[in-house]
Each structure stands twice: as C-alpha cells, then as structure tokens.
RODREN-400953 format. One line per 10 residues: number of its first residue (from 1); for each residue z, y, x of C-alpha. Coordinates in steps of 0.05 Angstrom, whole numbers, plus 32768, in hexadecimal, padded with zeros to 4 digits. Last residue first. Layout:
% residues N
NUM = Z/Y/X | ...
This chain:
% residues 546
546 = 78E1/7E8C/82B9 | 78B2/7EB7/82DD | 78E5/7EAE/831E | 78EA/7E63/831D | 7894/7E61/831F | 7896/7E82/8367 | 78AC/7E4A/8384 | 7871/7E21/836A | 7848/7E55/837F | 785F/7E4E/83CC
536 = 784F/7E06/83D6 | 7895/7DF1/8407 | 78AD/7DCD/83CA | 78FF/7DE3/83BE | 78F5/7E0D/838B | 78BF/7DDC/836B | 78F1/7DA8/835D | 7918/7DDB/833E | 78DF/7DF5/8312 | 78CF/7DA7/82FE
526 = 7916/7D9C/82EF | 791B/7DE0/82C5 | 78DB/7DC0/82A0 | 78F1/7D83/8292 | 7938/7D99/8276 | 7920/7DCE/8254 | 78F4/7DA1/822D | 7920/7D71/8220 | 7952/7DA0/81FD | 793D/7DA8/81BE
516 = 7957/7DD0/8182 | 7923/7E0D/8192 | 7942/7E47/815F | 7922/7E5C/812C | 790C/7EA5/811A | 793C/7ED5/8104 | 7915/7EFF/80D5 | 792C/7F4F/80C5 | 7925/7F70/8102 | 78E8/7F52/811F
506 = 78F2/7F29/8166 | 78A1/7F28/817E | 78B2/7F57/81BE | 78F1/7F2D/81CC | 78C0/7EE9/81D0 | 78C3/7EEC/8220 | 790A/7EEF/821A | 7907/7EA5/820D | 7931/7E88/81D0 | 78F8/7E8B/81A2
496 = 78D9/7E51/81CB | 7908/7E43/8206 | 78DD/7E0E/822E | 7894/7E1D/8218 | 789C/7E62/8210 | 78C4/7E6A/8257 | 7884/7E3E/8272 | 7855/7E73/824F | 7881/7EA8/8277 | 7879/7E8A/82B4
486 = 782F/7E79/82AA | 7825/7ECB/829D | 7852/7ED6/82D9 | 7826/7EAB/82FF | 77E7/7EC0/82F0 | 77DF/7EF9/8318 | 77E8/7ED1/835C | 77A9/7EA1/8359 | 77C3/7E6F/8389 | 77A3/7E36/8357
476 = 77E4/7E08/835A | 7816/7E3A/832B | 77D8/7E2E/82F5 | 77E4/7DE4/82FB | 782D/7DE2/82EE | 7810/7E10/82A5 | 77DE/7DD7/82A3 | 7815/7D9C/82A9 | 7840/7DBB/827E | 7811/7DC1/8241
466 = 77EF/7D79/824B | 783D/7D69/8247 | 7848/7D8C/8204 | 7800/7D6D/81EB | 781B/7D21/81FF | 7868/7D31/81E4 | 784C/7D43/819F | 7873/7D10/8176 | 78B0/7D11/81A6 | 78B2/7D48/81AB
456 = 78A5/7D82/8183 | 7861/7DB5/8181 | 784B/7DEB/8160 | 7870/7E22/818D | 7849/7DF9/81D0 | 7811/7E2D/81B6 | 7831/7E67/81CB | 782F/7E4A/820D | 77ED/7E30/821E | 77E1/7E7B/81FA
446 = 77FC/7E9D/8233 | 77CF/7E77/8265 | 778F/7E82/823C | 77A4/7EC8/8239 | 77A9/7ED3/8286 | 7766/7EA8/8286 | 774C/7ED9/8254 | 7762/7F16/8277 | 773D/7F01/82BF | 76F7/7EEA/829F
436 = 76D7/7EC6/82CF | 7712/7EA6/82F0 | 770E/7E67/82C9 | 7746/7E37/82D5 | 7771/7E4C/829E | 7730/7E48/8274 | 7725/7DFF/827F | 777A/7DEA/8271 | 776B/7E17/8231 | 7731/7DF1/821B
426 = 7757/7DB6/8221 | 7793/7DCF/81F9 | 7767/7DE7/81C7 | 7749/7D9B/81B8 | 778B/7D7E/81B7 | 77A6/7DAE/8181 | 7763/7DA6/8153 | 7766/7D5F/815D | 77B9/7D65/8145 | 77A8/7D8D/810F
416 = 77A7/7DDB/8112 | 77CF/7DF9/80D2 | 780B/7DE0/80E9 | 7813/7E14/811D | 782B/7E47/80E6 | 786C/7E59/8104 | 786B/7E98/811C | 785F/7E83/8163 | 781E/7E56/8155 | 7801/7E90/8122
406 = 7804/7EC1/8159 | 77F2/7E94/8193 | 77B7/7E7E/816F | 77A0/7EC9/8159 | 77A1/7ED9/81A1 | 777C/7EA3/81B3 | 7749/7EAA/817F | 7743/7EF8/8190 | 773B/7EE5/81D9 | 7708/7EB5/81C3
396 = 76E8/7EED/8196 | 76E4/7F27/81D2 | 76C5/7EEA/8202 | 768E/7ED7/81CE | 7693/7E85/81C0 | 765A/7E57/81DC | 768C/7E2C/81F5 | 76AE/7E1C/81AF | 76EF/7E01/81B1 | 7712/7E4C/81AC
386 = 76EA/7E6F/8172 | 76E1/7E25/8153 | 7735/7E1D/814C | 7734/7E59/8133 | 7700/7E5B/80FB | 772D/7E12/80E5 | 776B/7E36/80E0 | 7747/7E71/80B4 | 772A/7E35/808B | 7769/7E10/8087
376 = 778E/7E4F/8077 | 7762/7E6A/803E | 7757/7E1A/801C | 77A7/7E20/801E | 77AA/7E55/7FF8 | 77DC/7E89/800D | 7823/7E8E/7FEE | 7835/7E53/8013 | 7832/7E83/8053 | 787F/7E9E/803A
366 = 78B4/7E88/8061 | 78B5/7ECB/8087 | 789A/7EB9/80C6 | 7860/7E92/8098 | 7850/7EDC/807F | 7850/7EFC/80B3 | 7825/7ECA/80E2 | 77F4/7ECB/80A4 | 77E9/7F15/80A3 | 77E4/7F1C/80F0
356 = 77B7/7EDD/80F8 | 7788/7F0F/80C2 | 778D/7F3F/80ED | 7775/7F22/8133 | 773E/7EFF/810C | 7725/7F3C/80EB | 772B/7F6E/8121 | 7701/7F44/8153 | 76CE/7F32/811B | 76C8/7F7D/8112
346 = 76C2/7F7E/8164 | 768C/7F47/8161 | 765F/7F6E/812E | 7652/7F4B/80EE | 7686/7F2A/80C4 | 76C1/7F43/80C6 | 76C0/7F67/8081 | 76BF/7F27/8064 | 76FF/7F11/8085 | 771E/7F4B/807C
336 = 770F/7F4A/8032 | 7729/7F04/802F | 7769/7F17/804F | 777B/7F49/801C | 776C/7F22/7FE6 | 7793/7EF2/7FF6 | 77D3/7F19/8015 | 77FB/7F1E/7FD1 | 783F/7F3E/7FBB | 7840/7F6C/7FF9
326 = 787F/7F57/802F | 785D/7F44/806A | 7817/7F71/805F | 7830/7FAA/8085 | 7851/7F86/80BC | 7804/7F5B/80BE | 77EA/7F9F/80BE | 780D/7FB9/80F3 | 77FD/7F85/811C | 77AE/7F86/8113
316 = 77AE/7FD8/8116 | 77CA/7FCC/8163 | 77A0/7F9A/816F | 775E/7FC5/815A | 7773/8000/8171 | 7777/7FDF/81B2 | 7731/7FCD/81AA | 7716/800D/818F | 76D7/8007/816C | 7709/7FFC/812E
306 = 7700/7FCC/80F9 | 7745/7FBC/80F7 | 774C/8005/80EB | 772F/8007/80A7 | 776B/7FD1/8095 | 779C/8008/80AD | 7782/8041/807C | 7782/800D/8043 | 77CE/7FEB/8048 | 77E6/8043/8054
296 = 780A/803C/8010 | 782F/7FF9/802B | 7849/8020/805F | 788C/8025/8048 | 7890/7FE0/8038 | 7893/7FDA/808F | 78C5/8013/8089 | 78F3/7FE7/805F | 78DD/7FA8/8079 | 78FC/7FAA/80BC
286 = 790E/7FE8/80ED | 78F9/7FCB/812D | 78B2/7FB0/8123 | 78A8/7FF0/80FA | 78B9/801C/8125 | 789B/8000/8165 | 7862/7FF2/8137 | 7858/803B/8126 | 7861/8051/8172 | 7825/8024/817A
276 = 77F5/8038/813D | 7808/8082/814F | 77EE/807D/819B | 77AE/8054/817C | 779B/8087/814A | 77A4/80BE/817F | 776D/8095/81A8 | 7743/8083/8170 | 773A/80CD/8156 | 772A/80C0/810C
266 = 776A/80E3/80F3 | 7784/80B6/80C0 | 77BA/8095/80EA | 77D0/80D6/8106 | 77EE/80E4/80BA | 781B/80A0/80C1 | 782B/80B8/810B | 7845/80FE/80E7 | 7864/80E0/80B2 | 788C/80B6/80D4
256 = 78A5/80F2/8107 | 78B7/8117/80C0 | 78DE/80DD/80AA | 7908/80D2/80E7 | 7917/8124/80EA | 7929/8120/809E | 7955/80EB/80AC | 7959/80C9/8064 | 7996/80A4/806D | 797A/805E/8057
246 = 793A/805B/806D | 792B/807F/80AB | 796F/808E/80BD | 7977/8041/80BE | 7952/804A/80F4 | 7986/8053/8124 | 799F/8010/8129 | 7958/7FF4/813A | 7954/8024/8173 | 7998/800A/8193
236 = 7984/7FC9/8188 | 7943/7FCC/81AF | 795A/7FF5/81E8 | 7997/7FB5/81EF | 7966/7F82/81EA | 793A/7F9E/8223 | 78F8/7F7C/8217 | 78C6/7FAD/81F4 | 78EE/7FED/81F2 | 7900/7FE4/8238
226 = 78B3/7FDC/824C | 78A9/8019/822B | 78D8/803A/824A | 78D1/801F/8296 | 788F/8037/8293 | 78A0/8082/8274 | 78D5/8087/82AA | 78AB/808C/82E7 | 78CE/80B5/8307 | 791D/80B7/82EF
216 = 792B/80F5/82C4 | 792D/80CE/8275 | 7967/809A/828B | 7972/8068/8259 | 79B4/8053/823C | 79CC/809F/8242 | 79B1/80AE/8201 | 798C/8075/81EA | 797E/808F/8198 | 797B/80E1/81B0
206 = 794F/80CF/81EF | 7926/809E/81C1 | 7911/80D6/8194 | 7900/8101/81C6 | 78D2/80DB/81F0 | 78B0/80C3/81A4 | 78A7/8116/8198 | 788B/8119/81E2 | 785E/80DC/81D4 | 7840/80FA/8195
196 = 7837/8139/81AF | 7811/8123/81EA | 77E8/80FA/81BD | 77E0/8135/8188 | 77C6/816E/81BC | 77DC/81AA/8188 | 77B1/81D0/8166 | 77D9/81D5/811E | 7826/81D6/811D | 7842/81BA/80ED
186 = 7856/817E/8116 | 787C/81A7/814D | 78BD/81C7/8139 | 78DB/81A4/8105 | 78C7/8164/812C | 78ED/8182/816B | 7922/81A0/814C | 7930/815D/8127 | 7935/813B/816F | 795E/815D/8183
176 = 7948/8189/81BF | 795E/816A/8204 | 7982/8184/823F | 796A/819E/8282 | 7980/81E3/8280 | 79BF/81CE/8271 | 79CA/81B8/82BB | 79CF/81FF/82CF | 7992/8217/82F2 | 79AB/823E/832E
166 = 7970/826F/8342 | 794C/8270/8387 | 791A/8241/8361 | 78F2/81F9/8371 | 792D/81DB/833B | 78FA/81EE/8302 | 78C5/81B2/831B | 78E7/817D/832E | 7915/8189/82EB | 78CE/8188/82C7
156 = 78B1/8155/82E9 | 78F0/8124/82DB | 78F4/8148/828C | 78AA/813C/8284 | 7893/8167/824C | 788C/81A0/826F | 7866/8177/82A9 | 7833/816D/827C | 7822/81B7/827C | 7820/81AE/82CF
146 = 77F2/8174/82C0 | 77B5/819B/8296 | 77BC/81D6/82CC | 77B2/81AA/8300 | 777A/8176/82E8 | 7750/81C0/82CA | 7752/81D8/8288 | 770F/81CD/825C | 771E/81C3/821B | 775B/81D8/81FE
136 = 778F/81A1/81DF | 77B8/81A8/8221 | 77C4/81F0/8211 | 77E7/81E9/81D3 | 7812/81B0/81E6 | 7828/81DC/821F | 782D/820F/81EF | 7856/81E2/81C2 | 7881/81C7/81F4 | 789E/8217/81FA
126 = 78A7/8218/81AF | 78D8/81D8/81B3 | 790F/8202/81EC | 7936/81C0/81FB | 7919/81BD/824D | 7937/8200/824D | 7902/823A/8255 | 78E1/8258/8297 | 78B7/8224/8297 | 788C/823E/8267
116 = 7883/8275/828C | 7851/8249/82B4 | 782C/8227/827D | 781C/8265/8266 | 7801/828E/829E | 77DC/824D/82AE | 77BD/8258/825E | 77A3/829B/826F | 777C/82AC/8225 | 7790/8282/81F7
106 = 77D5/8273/8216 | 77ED/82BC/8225 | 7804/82CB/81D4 | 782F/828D/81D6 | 7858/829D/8218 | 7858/82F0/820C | 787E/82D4/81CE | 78AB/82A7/81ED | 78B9/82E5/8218 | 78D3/8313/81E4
96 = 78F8/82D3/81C2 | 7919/82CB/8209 | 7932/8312/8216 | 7977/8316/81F3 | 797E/82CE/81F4 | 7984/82C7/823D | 7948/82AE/8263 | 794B/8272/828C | 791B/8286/82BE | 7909/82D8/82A3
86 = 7912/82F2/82EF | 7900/82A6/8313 | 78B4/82BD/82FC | 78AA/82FB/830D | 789D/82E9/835B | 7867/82B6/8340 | 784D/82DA/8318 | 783E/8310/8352 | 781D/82D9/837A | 77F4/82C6/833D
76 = 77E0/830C/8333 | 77CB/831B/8378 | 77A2/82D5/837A | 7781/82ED/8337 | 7762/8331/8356 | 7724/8310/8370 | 771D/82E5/8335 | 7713/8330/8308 | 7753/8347/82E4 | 7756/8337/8295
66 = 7780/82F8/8283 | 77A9/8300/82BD | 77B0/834D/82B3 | 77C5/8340/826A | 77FB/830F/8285 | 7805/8342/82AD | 7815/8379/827D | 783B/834D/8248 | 7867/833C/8283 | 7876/8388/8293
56 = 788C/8392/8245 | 78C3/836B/8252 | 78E7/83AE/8278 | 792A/83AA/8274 | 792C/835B/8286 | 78F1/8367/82B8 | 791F/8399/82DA | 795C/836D/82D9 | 7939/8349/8313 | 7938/8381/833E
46 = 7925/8365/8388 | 78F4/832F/8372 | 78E3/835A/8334 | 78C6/8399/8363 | 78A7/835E/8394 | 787D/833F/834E | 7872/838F/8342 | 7851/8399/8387 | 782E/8356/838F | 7800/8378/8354
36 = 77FE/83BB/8377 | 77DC/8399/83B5 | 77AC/8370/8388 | 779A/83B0/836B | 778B/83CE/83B1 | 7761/83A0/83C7 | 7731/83A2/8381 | 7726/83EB/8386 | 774E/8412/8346 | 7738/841A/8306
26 = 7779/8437/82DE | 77A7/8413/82BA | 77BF/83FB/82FE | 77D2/843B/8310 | 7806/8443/82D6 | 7820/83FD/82DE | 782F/8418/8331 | 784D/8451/8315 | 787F/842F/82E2 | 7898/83FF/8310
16 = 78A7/8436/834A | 78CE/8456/8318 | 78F3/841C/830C | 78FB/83FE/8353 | 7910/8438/8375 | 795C/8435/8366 | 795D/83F4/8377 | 793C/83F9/83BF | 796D/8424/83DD | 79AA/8405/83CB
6 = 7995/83C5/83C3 | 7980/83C9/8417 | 7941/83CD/8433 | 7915/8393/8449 | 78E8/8376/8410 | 78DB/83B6/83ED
C-alpha cells in the first residue's frame, strides 16, 4: 500500500476497503484490529477520493473511537490521522455529510471532534460550535480542552491547519460575518458561554477593524484589548459602527446585545463578569443611546454591586453609573445602595465604588446639582474617612481611592474641602511609600494624580506641589513597578484630560474640559528634563512614562 504504484494500488483500494470494514465488524484479537485500523487510514492516504465516495467510512471510526477498547485507540488515532487531510477543506458536495459525523461524534469521542473540526474553513460557524460544545463538558483533559480553543484562534488555527501535505488556499482562513456568527451560535443551548462570548466579540471587531488590526499575530488578544482601551484610532472606528446598534437596527449588533444583557442574569460570576466588560466597551463607546437602553436591566446590575466577585463588582459599579447617567433621578437609587452596603466589607466595597460611579456621571454631564447636597457632602465626607483613617480595611481604602479618583476626574472634586484635600494628599504620600500592600501603593500613586484634577493654580499651588514632589519621590524609592504608574499620574497631573492616559475614561457623547494652564507642564517637563540628564537611573526613566 505504501510502495506500489497508482496503478496497482488504486484499483485495489475499494474492495480492499470494504473487506477489511467487514472483518472489523467481527471480534477479532486486539493486534490484529489495530493492524486493520492503520489499514483503512493507509487505503485513504493513497485514495483520497475514496473517503469522498464512501462518507460512510468516517461514521464507522468515529464509532470505533468511541467504542474500541484503550488498547486499540492508538490504531485508530493513527488511522485518523491519515483520513484526515482526505475530507480537509471539504467541497460542498461532502461537507454537510461530514459536519454531521462532526456533531454526532462530540458526546461520545469529543478528540475525534475537535479534530475534524479542523478540517473546515476558519468561517464554517457550526464547526465553532462543537468546539464550544465540547469545552462546556466536564472533565476533558489540558490538551484536548486547548486544541478546541485553538478553533477559535485564527493564529493557532492557521498554525495548526498549515501542518498538511494539502495546499490550503488563503480563503480557508477568512472570517464569518459577523451576523452568521450570532445567527448561528446564541440559540444554541450547551454551549461554554465565556468562550463564546469572546469568540462572538473576536468576530465582531474583525468585521469593525478589518485590516486595522491584525487577528493572526501571537498574542493578539493582548494587544486587542489594550488597543481598544488606548488606541484612538480602534476606538473610533468601533464607535462609528455602532450606530448599527441604534439607529440602523443591525440585527447581528442587537442580537450580540442581547445575548451579554441575558448573560448578565445567569448567576455564574465569571460569565457575568466577561458580559459586564464587553457591555461597557459598548456602552462606553456607543453613548447614551445604548447606555438608555439598559435602563430596564437598572435592577439586575445594582444586585451585582453586591457581588462576591470583586471584579464583578467594578465592572457592575461602571456600568451602572453609564446606566444611571441619563435616568430622571439618581436619589433614591443611591440611597438604597448605600443602605444595602452596609454590612460585609465587600457589599461596602460595591456600594462605595458605585455610588462614585453614579455621581461622577452625573457631574460629567453637568448634571450632579440634581443630587442633594446633604447626599454628596455626606458621601464626600464617608470618603474622605475611608482614606484618612488608619484603621481603614485594605478592600475599602482601595474602594475610597478608587472612588476619589473617579469623582476627582469627572469633575466633582469640590465636594472635598481644602482640609479634607490636604489631609488625603498626606495619607497618599504614606501609602506610596508602603510596600505592604503592592496594588494599593500602585493605586495610591494613581490616585496622587487623579486627584491633582481638583486643583488650579495659583490658589492650590501648595497641594499641586505636595503632589509633584511625592510622584518625584516615588521615581527615588528604586521600586521599578511603580514607575509607569507615577508616570502616568505625572501625565494626569500635567495634561489632565489632554493625557492619553485618560483615553479609557473619553465617553462618546461628553467632551470633557480641557486643562487651560500651562504652568504645570512647564514645571514638570523641566523637572523630567532635568532628570534626563541626572545620572540616578529612575529619574531617567520617568521621561518615558510621560
């Protein structure tokens, strides 16, 4: 079979096929089985056309890998294996025969799925969802559970599908559209949701960047989000297309909506969180419109505040305060929250990190007169305590700080007097020194920053400078993790809105003012350039986190 010529071995292969099948339905000893196994994946090697004639040879082994005793499996694999570049790529005339062998194999030999899987263009939807099938089963070992990622990783999937003696024309590699791939997947029950939701998301950016953004580099996913975050050009190119959303009634857009807003409700924390994100990306980009939108879903995101979840917690915070932006009142939302924070440290948590949402919203928006002031000067006044106090928990002073950069950068800074303001900044300059707790000195250096946003020379030149000289201090303390976070707070402190440090905060609808002075820059760009040439390494360092 492997030596003689086409012309001897072609004519043979058929017959030979169906003879070998025949024996195997019969017991047989176990060595001579796995012989008659490599047998057919050798008959397809040399006849390819057979398998195409003959589909119902694939239903047979996948049966035989579902059925055949451990000893027999490494037989089968190899034999797989030698099938496998014969249906690669099929054409339509066999493909829907083998999509179904695909979907009826995963239950029951889920590899055996995973693998012809592969044999289908990168755009083929129902072959993601038996990958997205069979990660959502229990049980699967590391390897199997990342090659069925890899079909939903275009860069491991081309490294993957190239391994072949066939030529795989470049087609092979293209993407659904993205309507084909919402039609396609979220009706679907037992489906791993997180993975789906970040393939649907993977989609749905390809079709808005197109070629801005290549989707087959390693690593990607990293360079994505972080795009989506900072990169001005990602960002406007998304916020153009959703529009669709709103306007134009993209029924692909509005089922993907849907389908975070129903993951929402589902009670698992960790899909709740995925959906909670790619929701604020949405919303955060598309403006009031969708943000309104969600108005119906005001309840469902409040419970989350009080989430065991952390990062559910932050995530549920922000969207709420989106949520909340535009409703007629806020007061008696924030009072609940506020009452139903009290207790446990993480409900506080949630509570104070929401509520700062809600107000920072609303003052961005020219609108935090339409809270009492008893509300604000008592929520101000909670913070100021939270982050003055030594005795504070660690998961409530981050939420203080956190709250105080929010309500600093959106404009609500006047809330905390000018004891209150000198009082933080001192605790700050302590807790930038403390290396204790590594993420609160990081956010004790960011929020030195964010704070400086409540502040104008010349009346508050003495809390500005106390600002600058602890961010100079942090570059002194040779601790090297720090310094992009004092960079950035120094970009804050210099550049205000105008810093690209603040391009994650930019909402589509409110242009938030510009910084009209220009002594700060000046001191601090002479400060960096005195430092460039200073032989103390950190201070060098400082010109590049700028």
């Amino acid at each position: 079979m492997r030596m003689g010529s086409d012309a001897t071995v072609i004519p043979l292969t058929a017959p030979l096929l169906s003879t070998i099948i025949s024996a195997l339905q019969t017991p047989k000893g176990p060595d001579v089985r796995g012989f008659l196994y490599v047998c057919i994946g050798l008959i397809a090697h040399r006849n390819p056309s057979l398998i195409h004639q003959r589909i119902d040879t694939l239903q047979f082994l996948f049966d035989a890998a579902a059925r055949e005793s451990g000893s027999i499996q490494v037989s089968i694999t190899e034999c797989l294996s030698l099938v496998f570049p014969a249906v690669q790529n099929p054409s339509p005339e066999i493909a829907n025969a083998l999509l179904f062998l695909v979907q009826e194999a995963f239950p029951k030999a889920p590899s055996v799925a995973v693998k012809f899987a592969f044999a289908f263009p990168f755009s083929n939807v129902p072959a993601r969802a038996v990958c997205l099938s069979v990660l959502s089963q229990n049980g699967l070992n590391s390897d199997l559970r990342l090659s069925a990622r890899y079909l939903l990783d275009l860069y491991y999937f081309r490294m993957t599908t190239q391994v072949s003696r066939n030529i795989i024309p470049e087609d092979f590699y293209s993407f659904p559209l993205f309507a084909d791939a919402v039609s396609g997947l979220v009706s679907l029950e037992g489906l791993d949701v997180i993975e789906t939701l970040r393939y649907l998301r993977m989609v749905w950016l390809h079709e808005v960047l197109g070629d801005t953004f290549k989707f087959d580099d390693e690593g990607w996913r990293d360079r994505l989000d972080t795009a989506v975050e900072v990169d001005e050009i990602v960002r406007r190119k998304i916020r153009e297309s959703l529009p669709r959303l709103t306007t134009q009634r993209d029924s692909g857009l509005e089922k993907y909506f849907e389908y975070l807003r129903r993951t929402l409700g589902s009670g698992n924390d960790e899909q709740v969180a995925v959906a909670a994100s790619y929701l604020l990306e949405i919303v955060s980009l598309g403006g009031k419109d969708i943000a309104t939108s969600l108005a119906q879903d005001v309840n469902a995101v409040k419970e989350l505040v009080f989430s065991r979840n952390e990062l559910l917690r932050e995530k549920a915070a922000r969207l709420l305060g989106f949520i909340s932006a535009d409703l007629t009142s806020v007061e008696p939302l924030i009072r609940t929250l506020l009452r139903f924070g009290e207790g446990s440290v993480e409900k506080q948590h949630g509570a104070v990190l929401a509520v700062a949402s809600i107000i920072g919203r609303r003052s961005m928006k020219g609108e935090l007169t339409t809270i009492p002031q008893e509300v604000l000067q008592a929520f101000a006044g909670d913070i100021s305590q939270m982050i003055t106090s030594p005795n504070t928990n660690t998961i409530l002073l981050e939420a203080g700080l956190q709250a105080l950069s929010e309500l600093c950068f959106f404009g609500a800074g006047s809330l905390f007097n000018a004891s209150d303001v000198e009082q933080i900044i001192t605790r700050l300059q302590t807790l930038s020194k403390t290396t204790r707790h590594g993420s609160l000195q990081d956010r004790a250096v960011l929020t030195l920053g964010y704070l400086s946003f409540s502040l104008n020379p010349p009346d508050d030149e003495i809390a500005i400078t106390k600002i600058l000289d602890a961010l100079y201090a942090v570059h002194e303390q040779k601790q090297v993790e720090l310094l992009f976070s004092a960079g950035q707070a120094l970009s804050c402190v210099a550049a205000r809105w105008e810093s690209k440090a603040m391009t994650p905060f930019r909402d589509a609808d409110v242009e938030m003012p510009q910084f009209q002075s220009s002594q700060i820059m000046e001191r601090v760009l002479n400060s960096i350039l005195e430092g460039v040439r200073s032989p103390k390494h950190p201070l060098r360092k400082v010109t590049f986190k700028v």
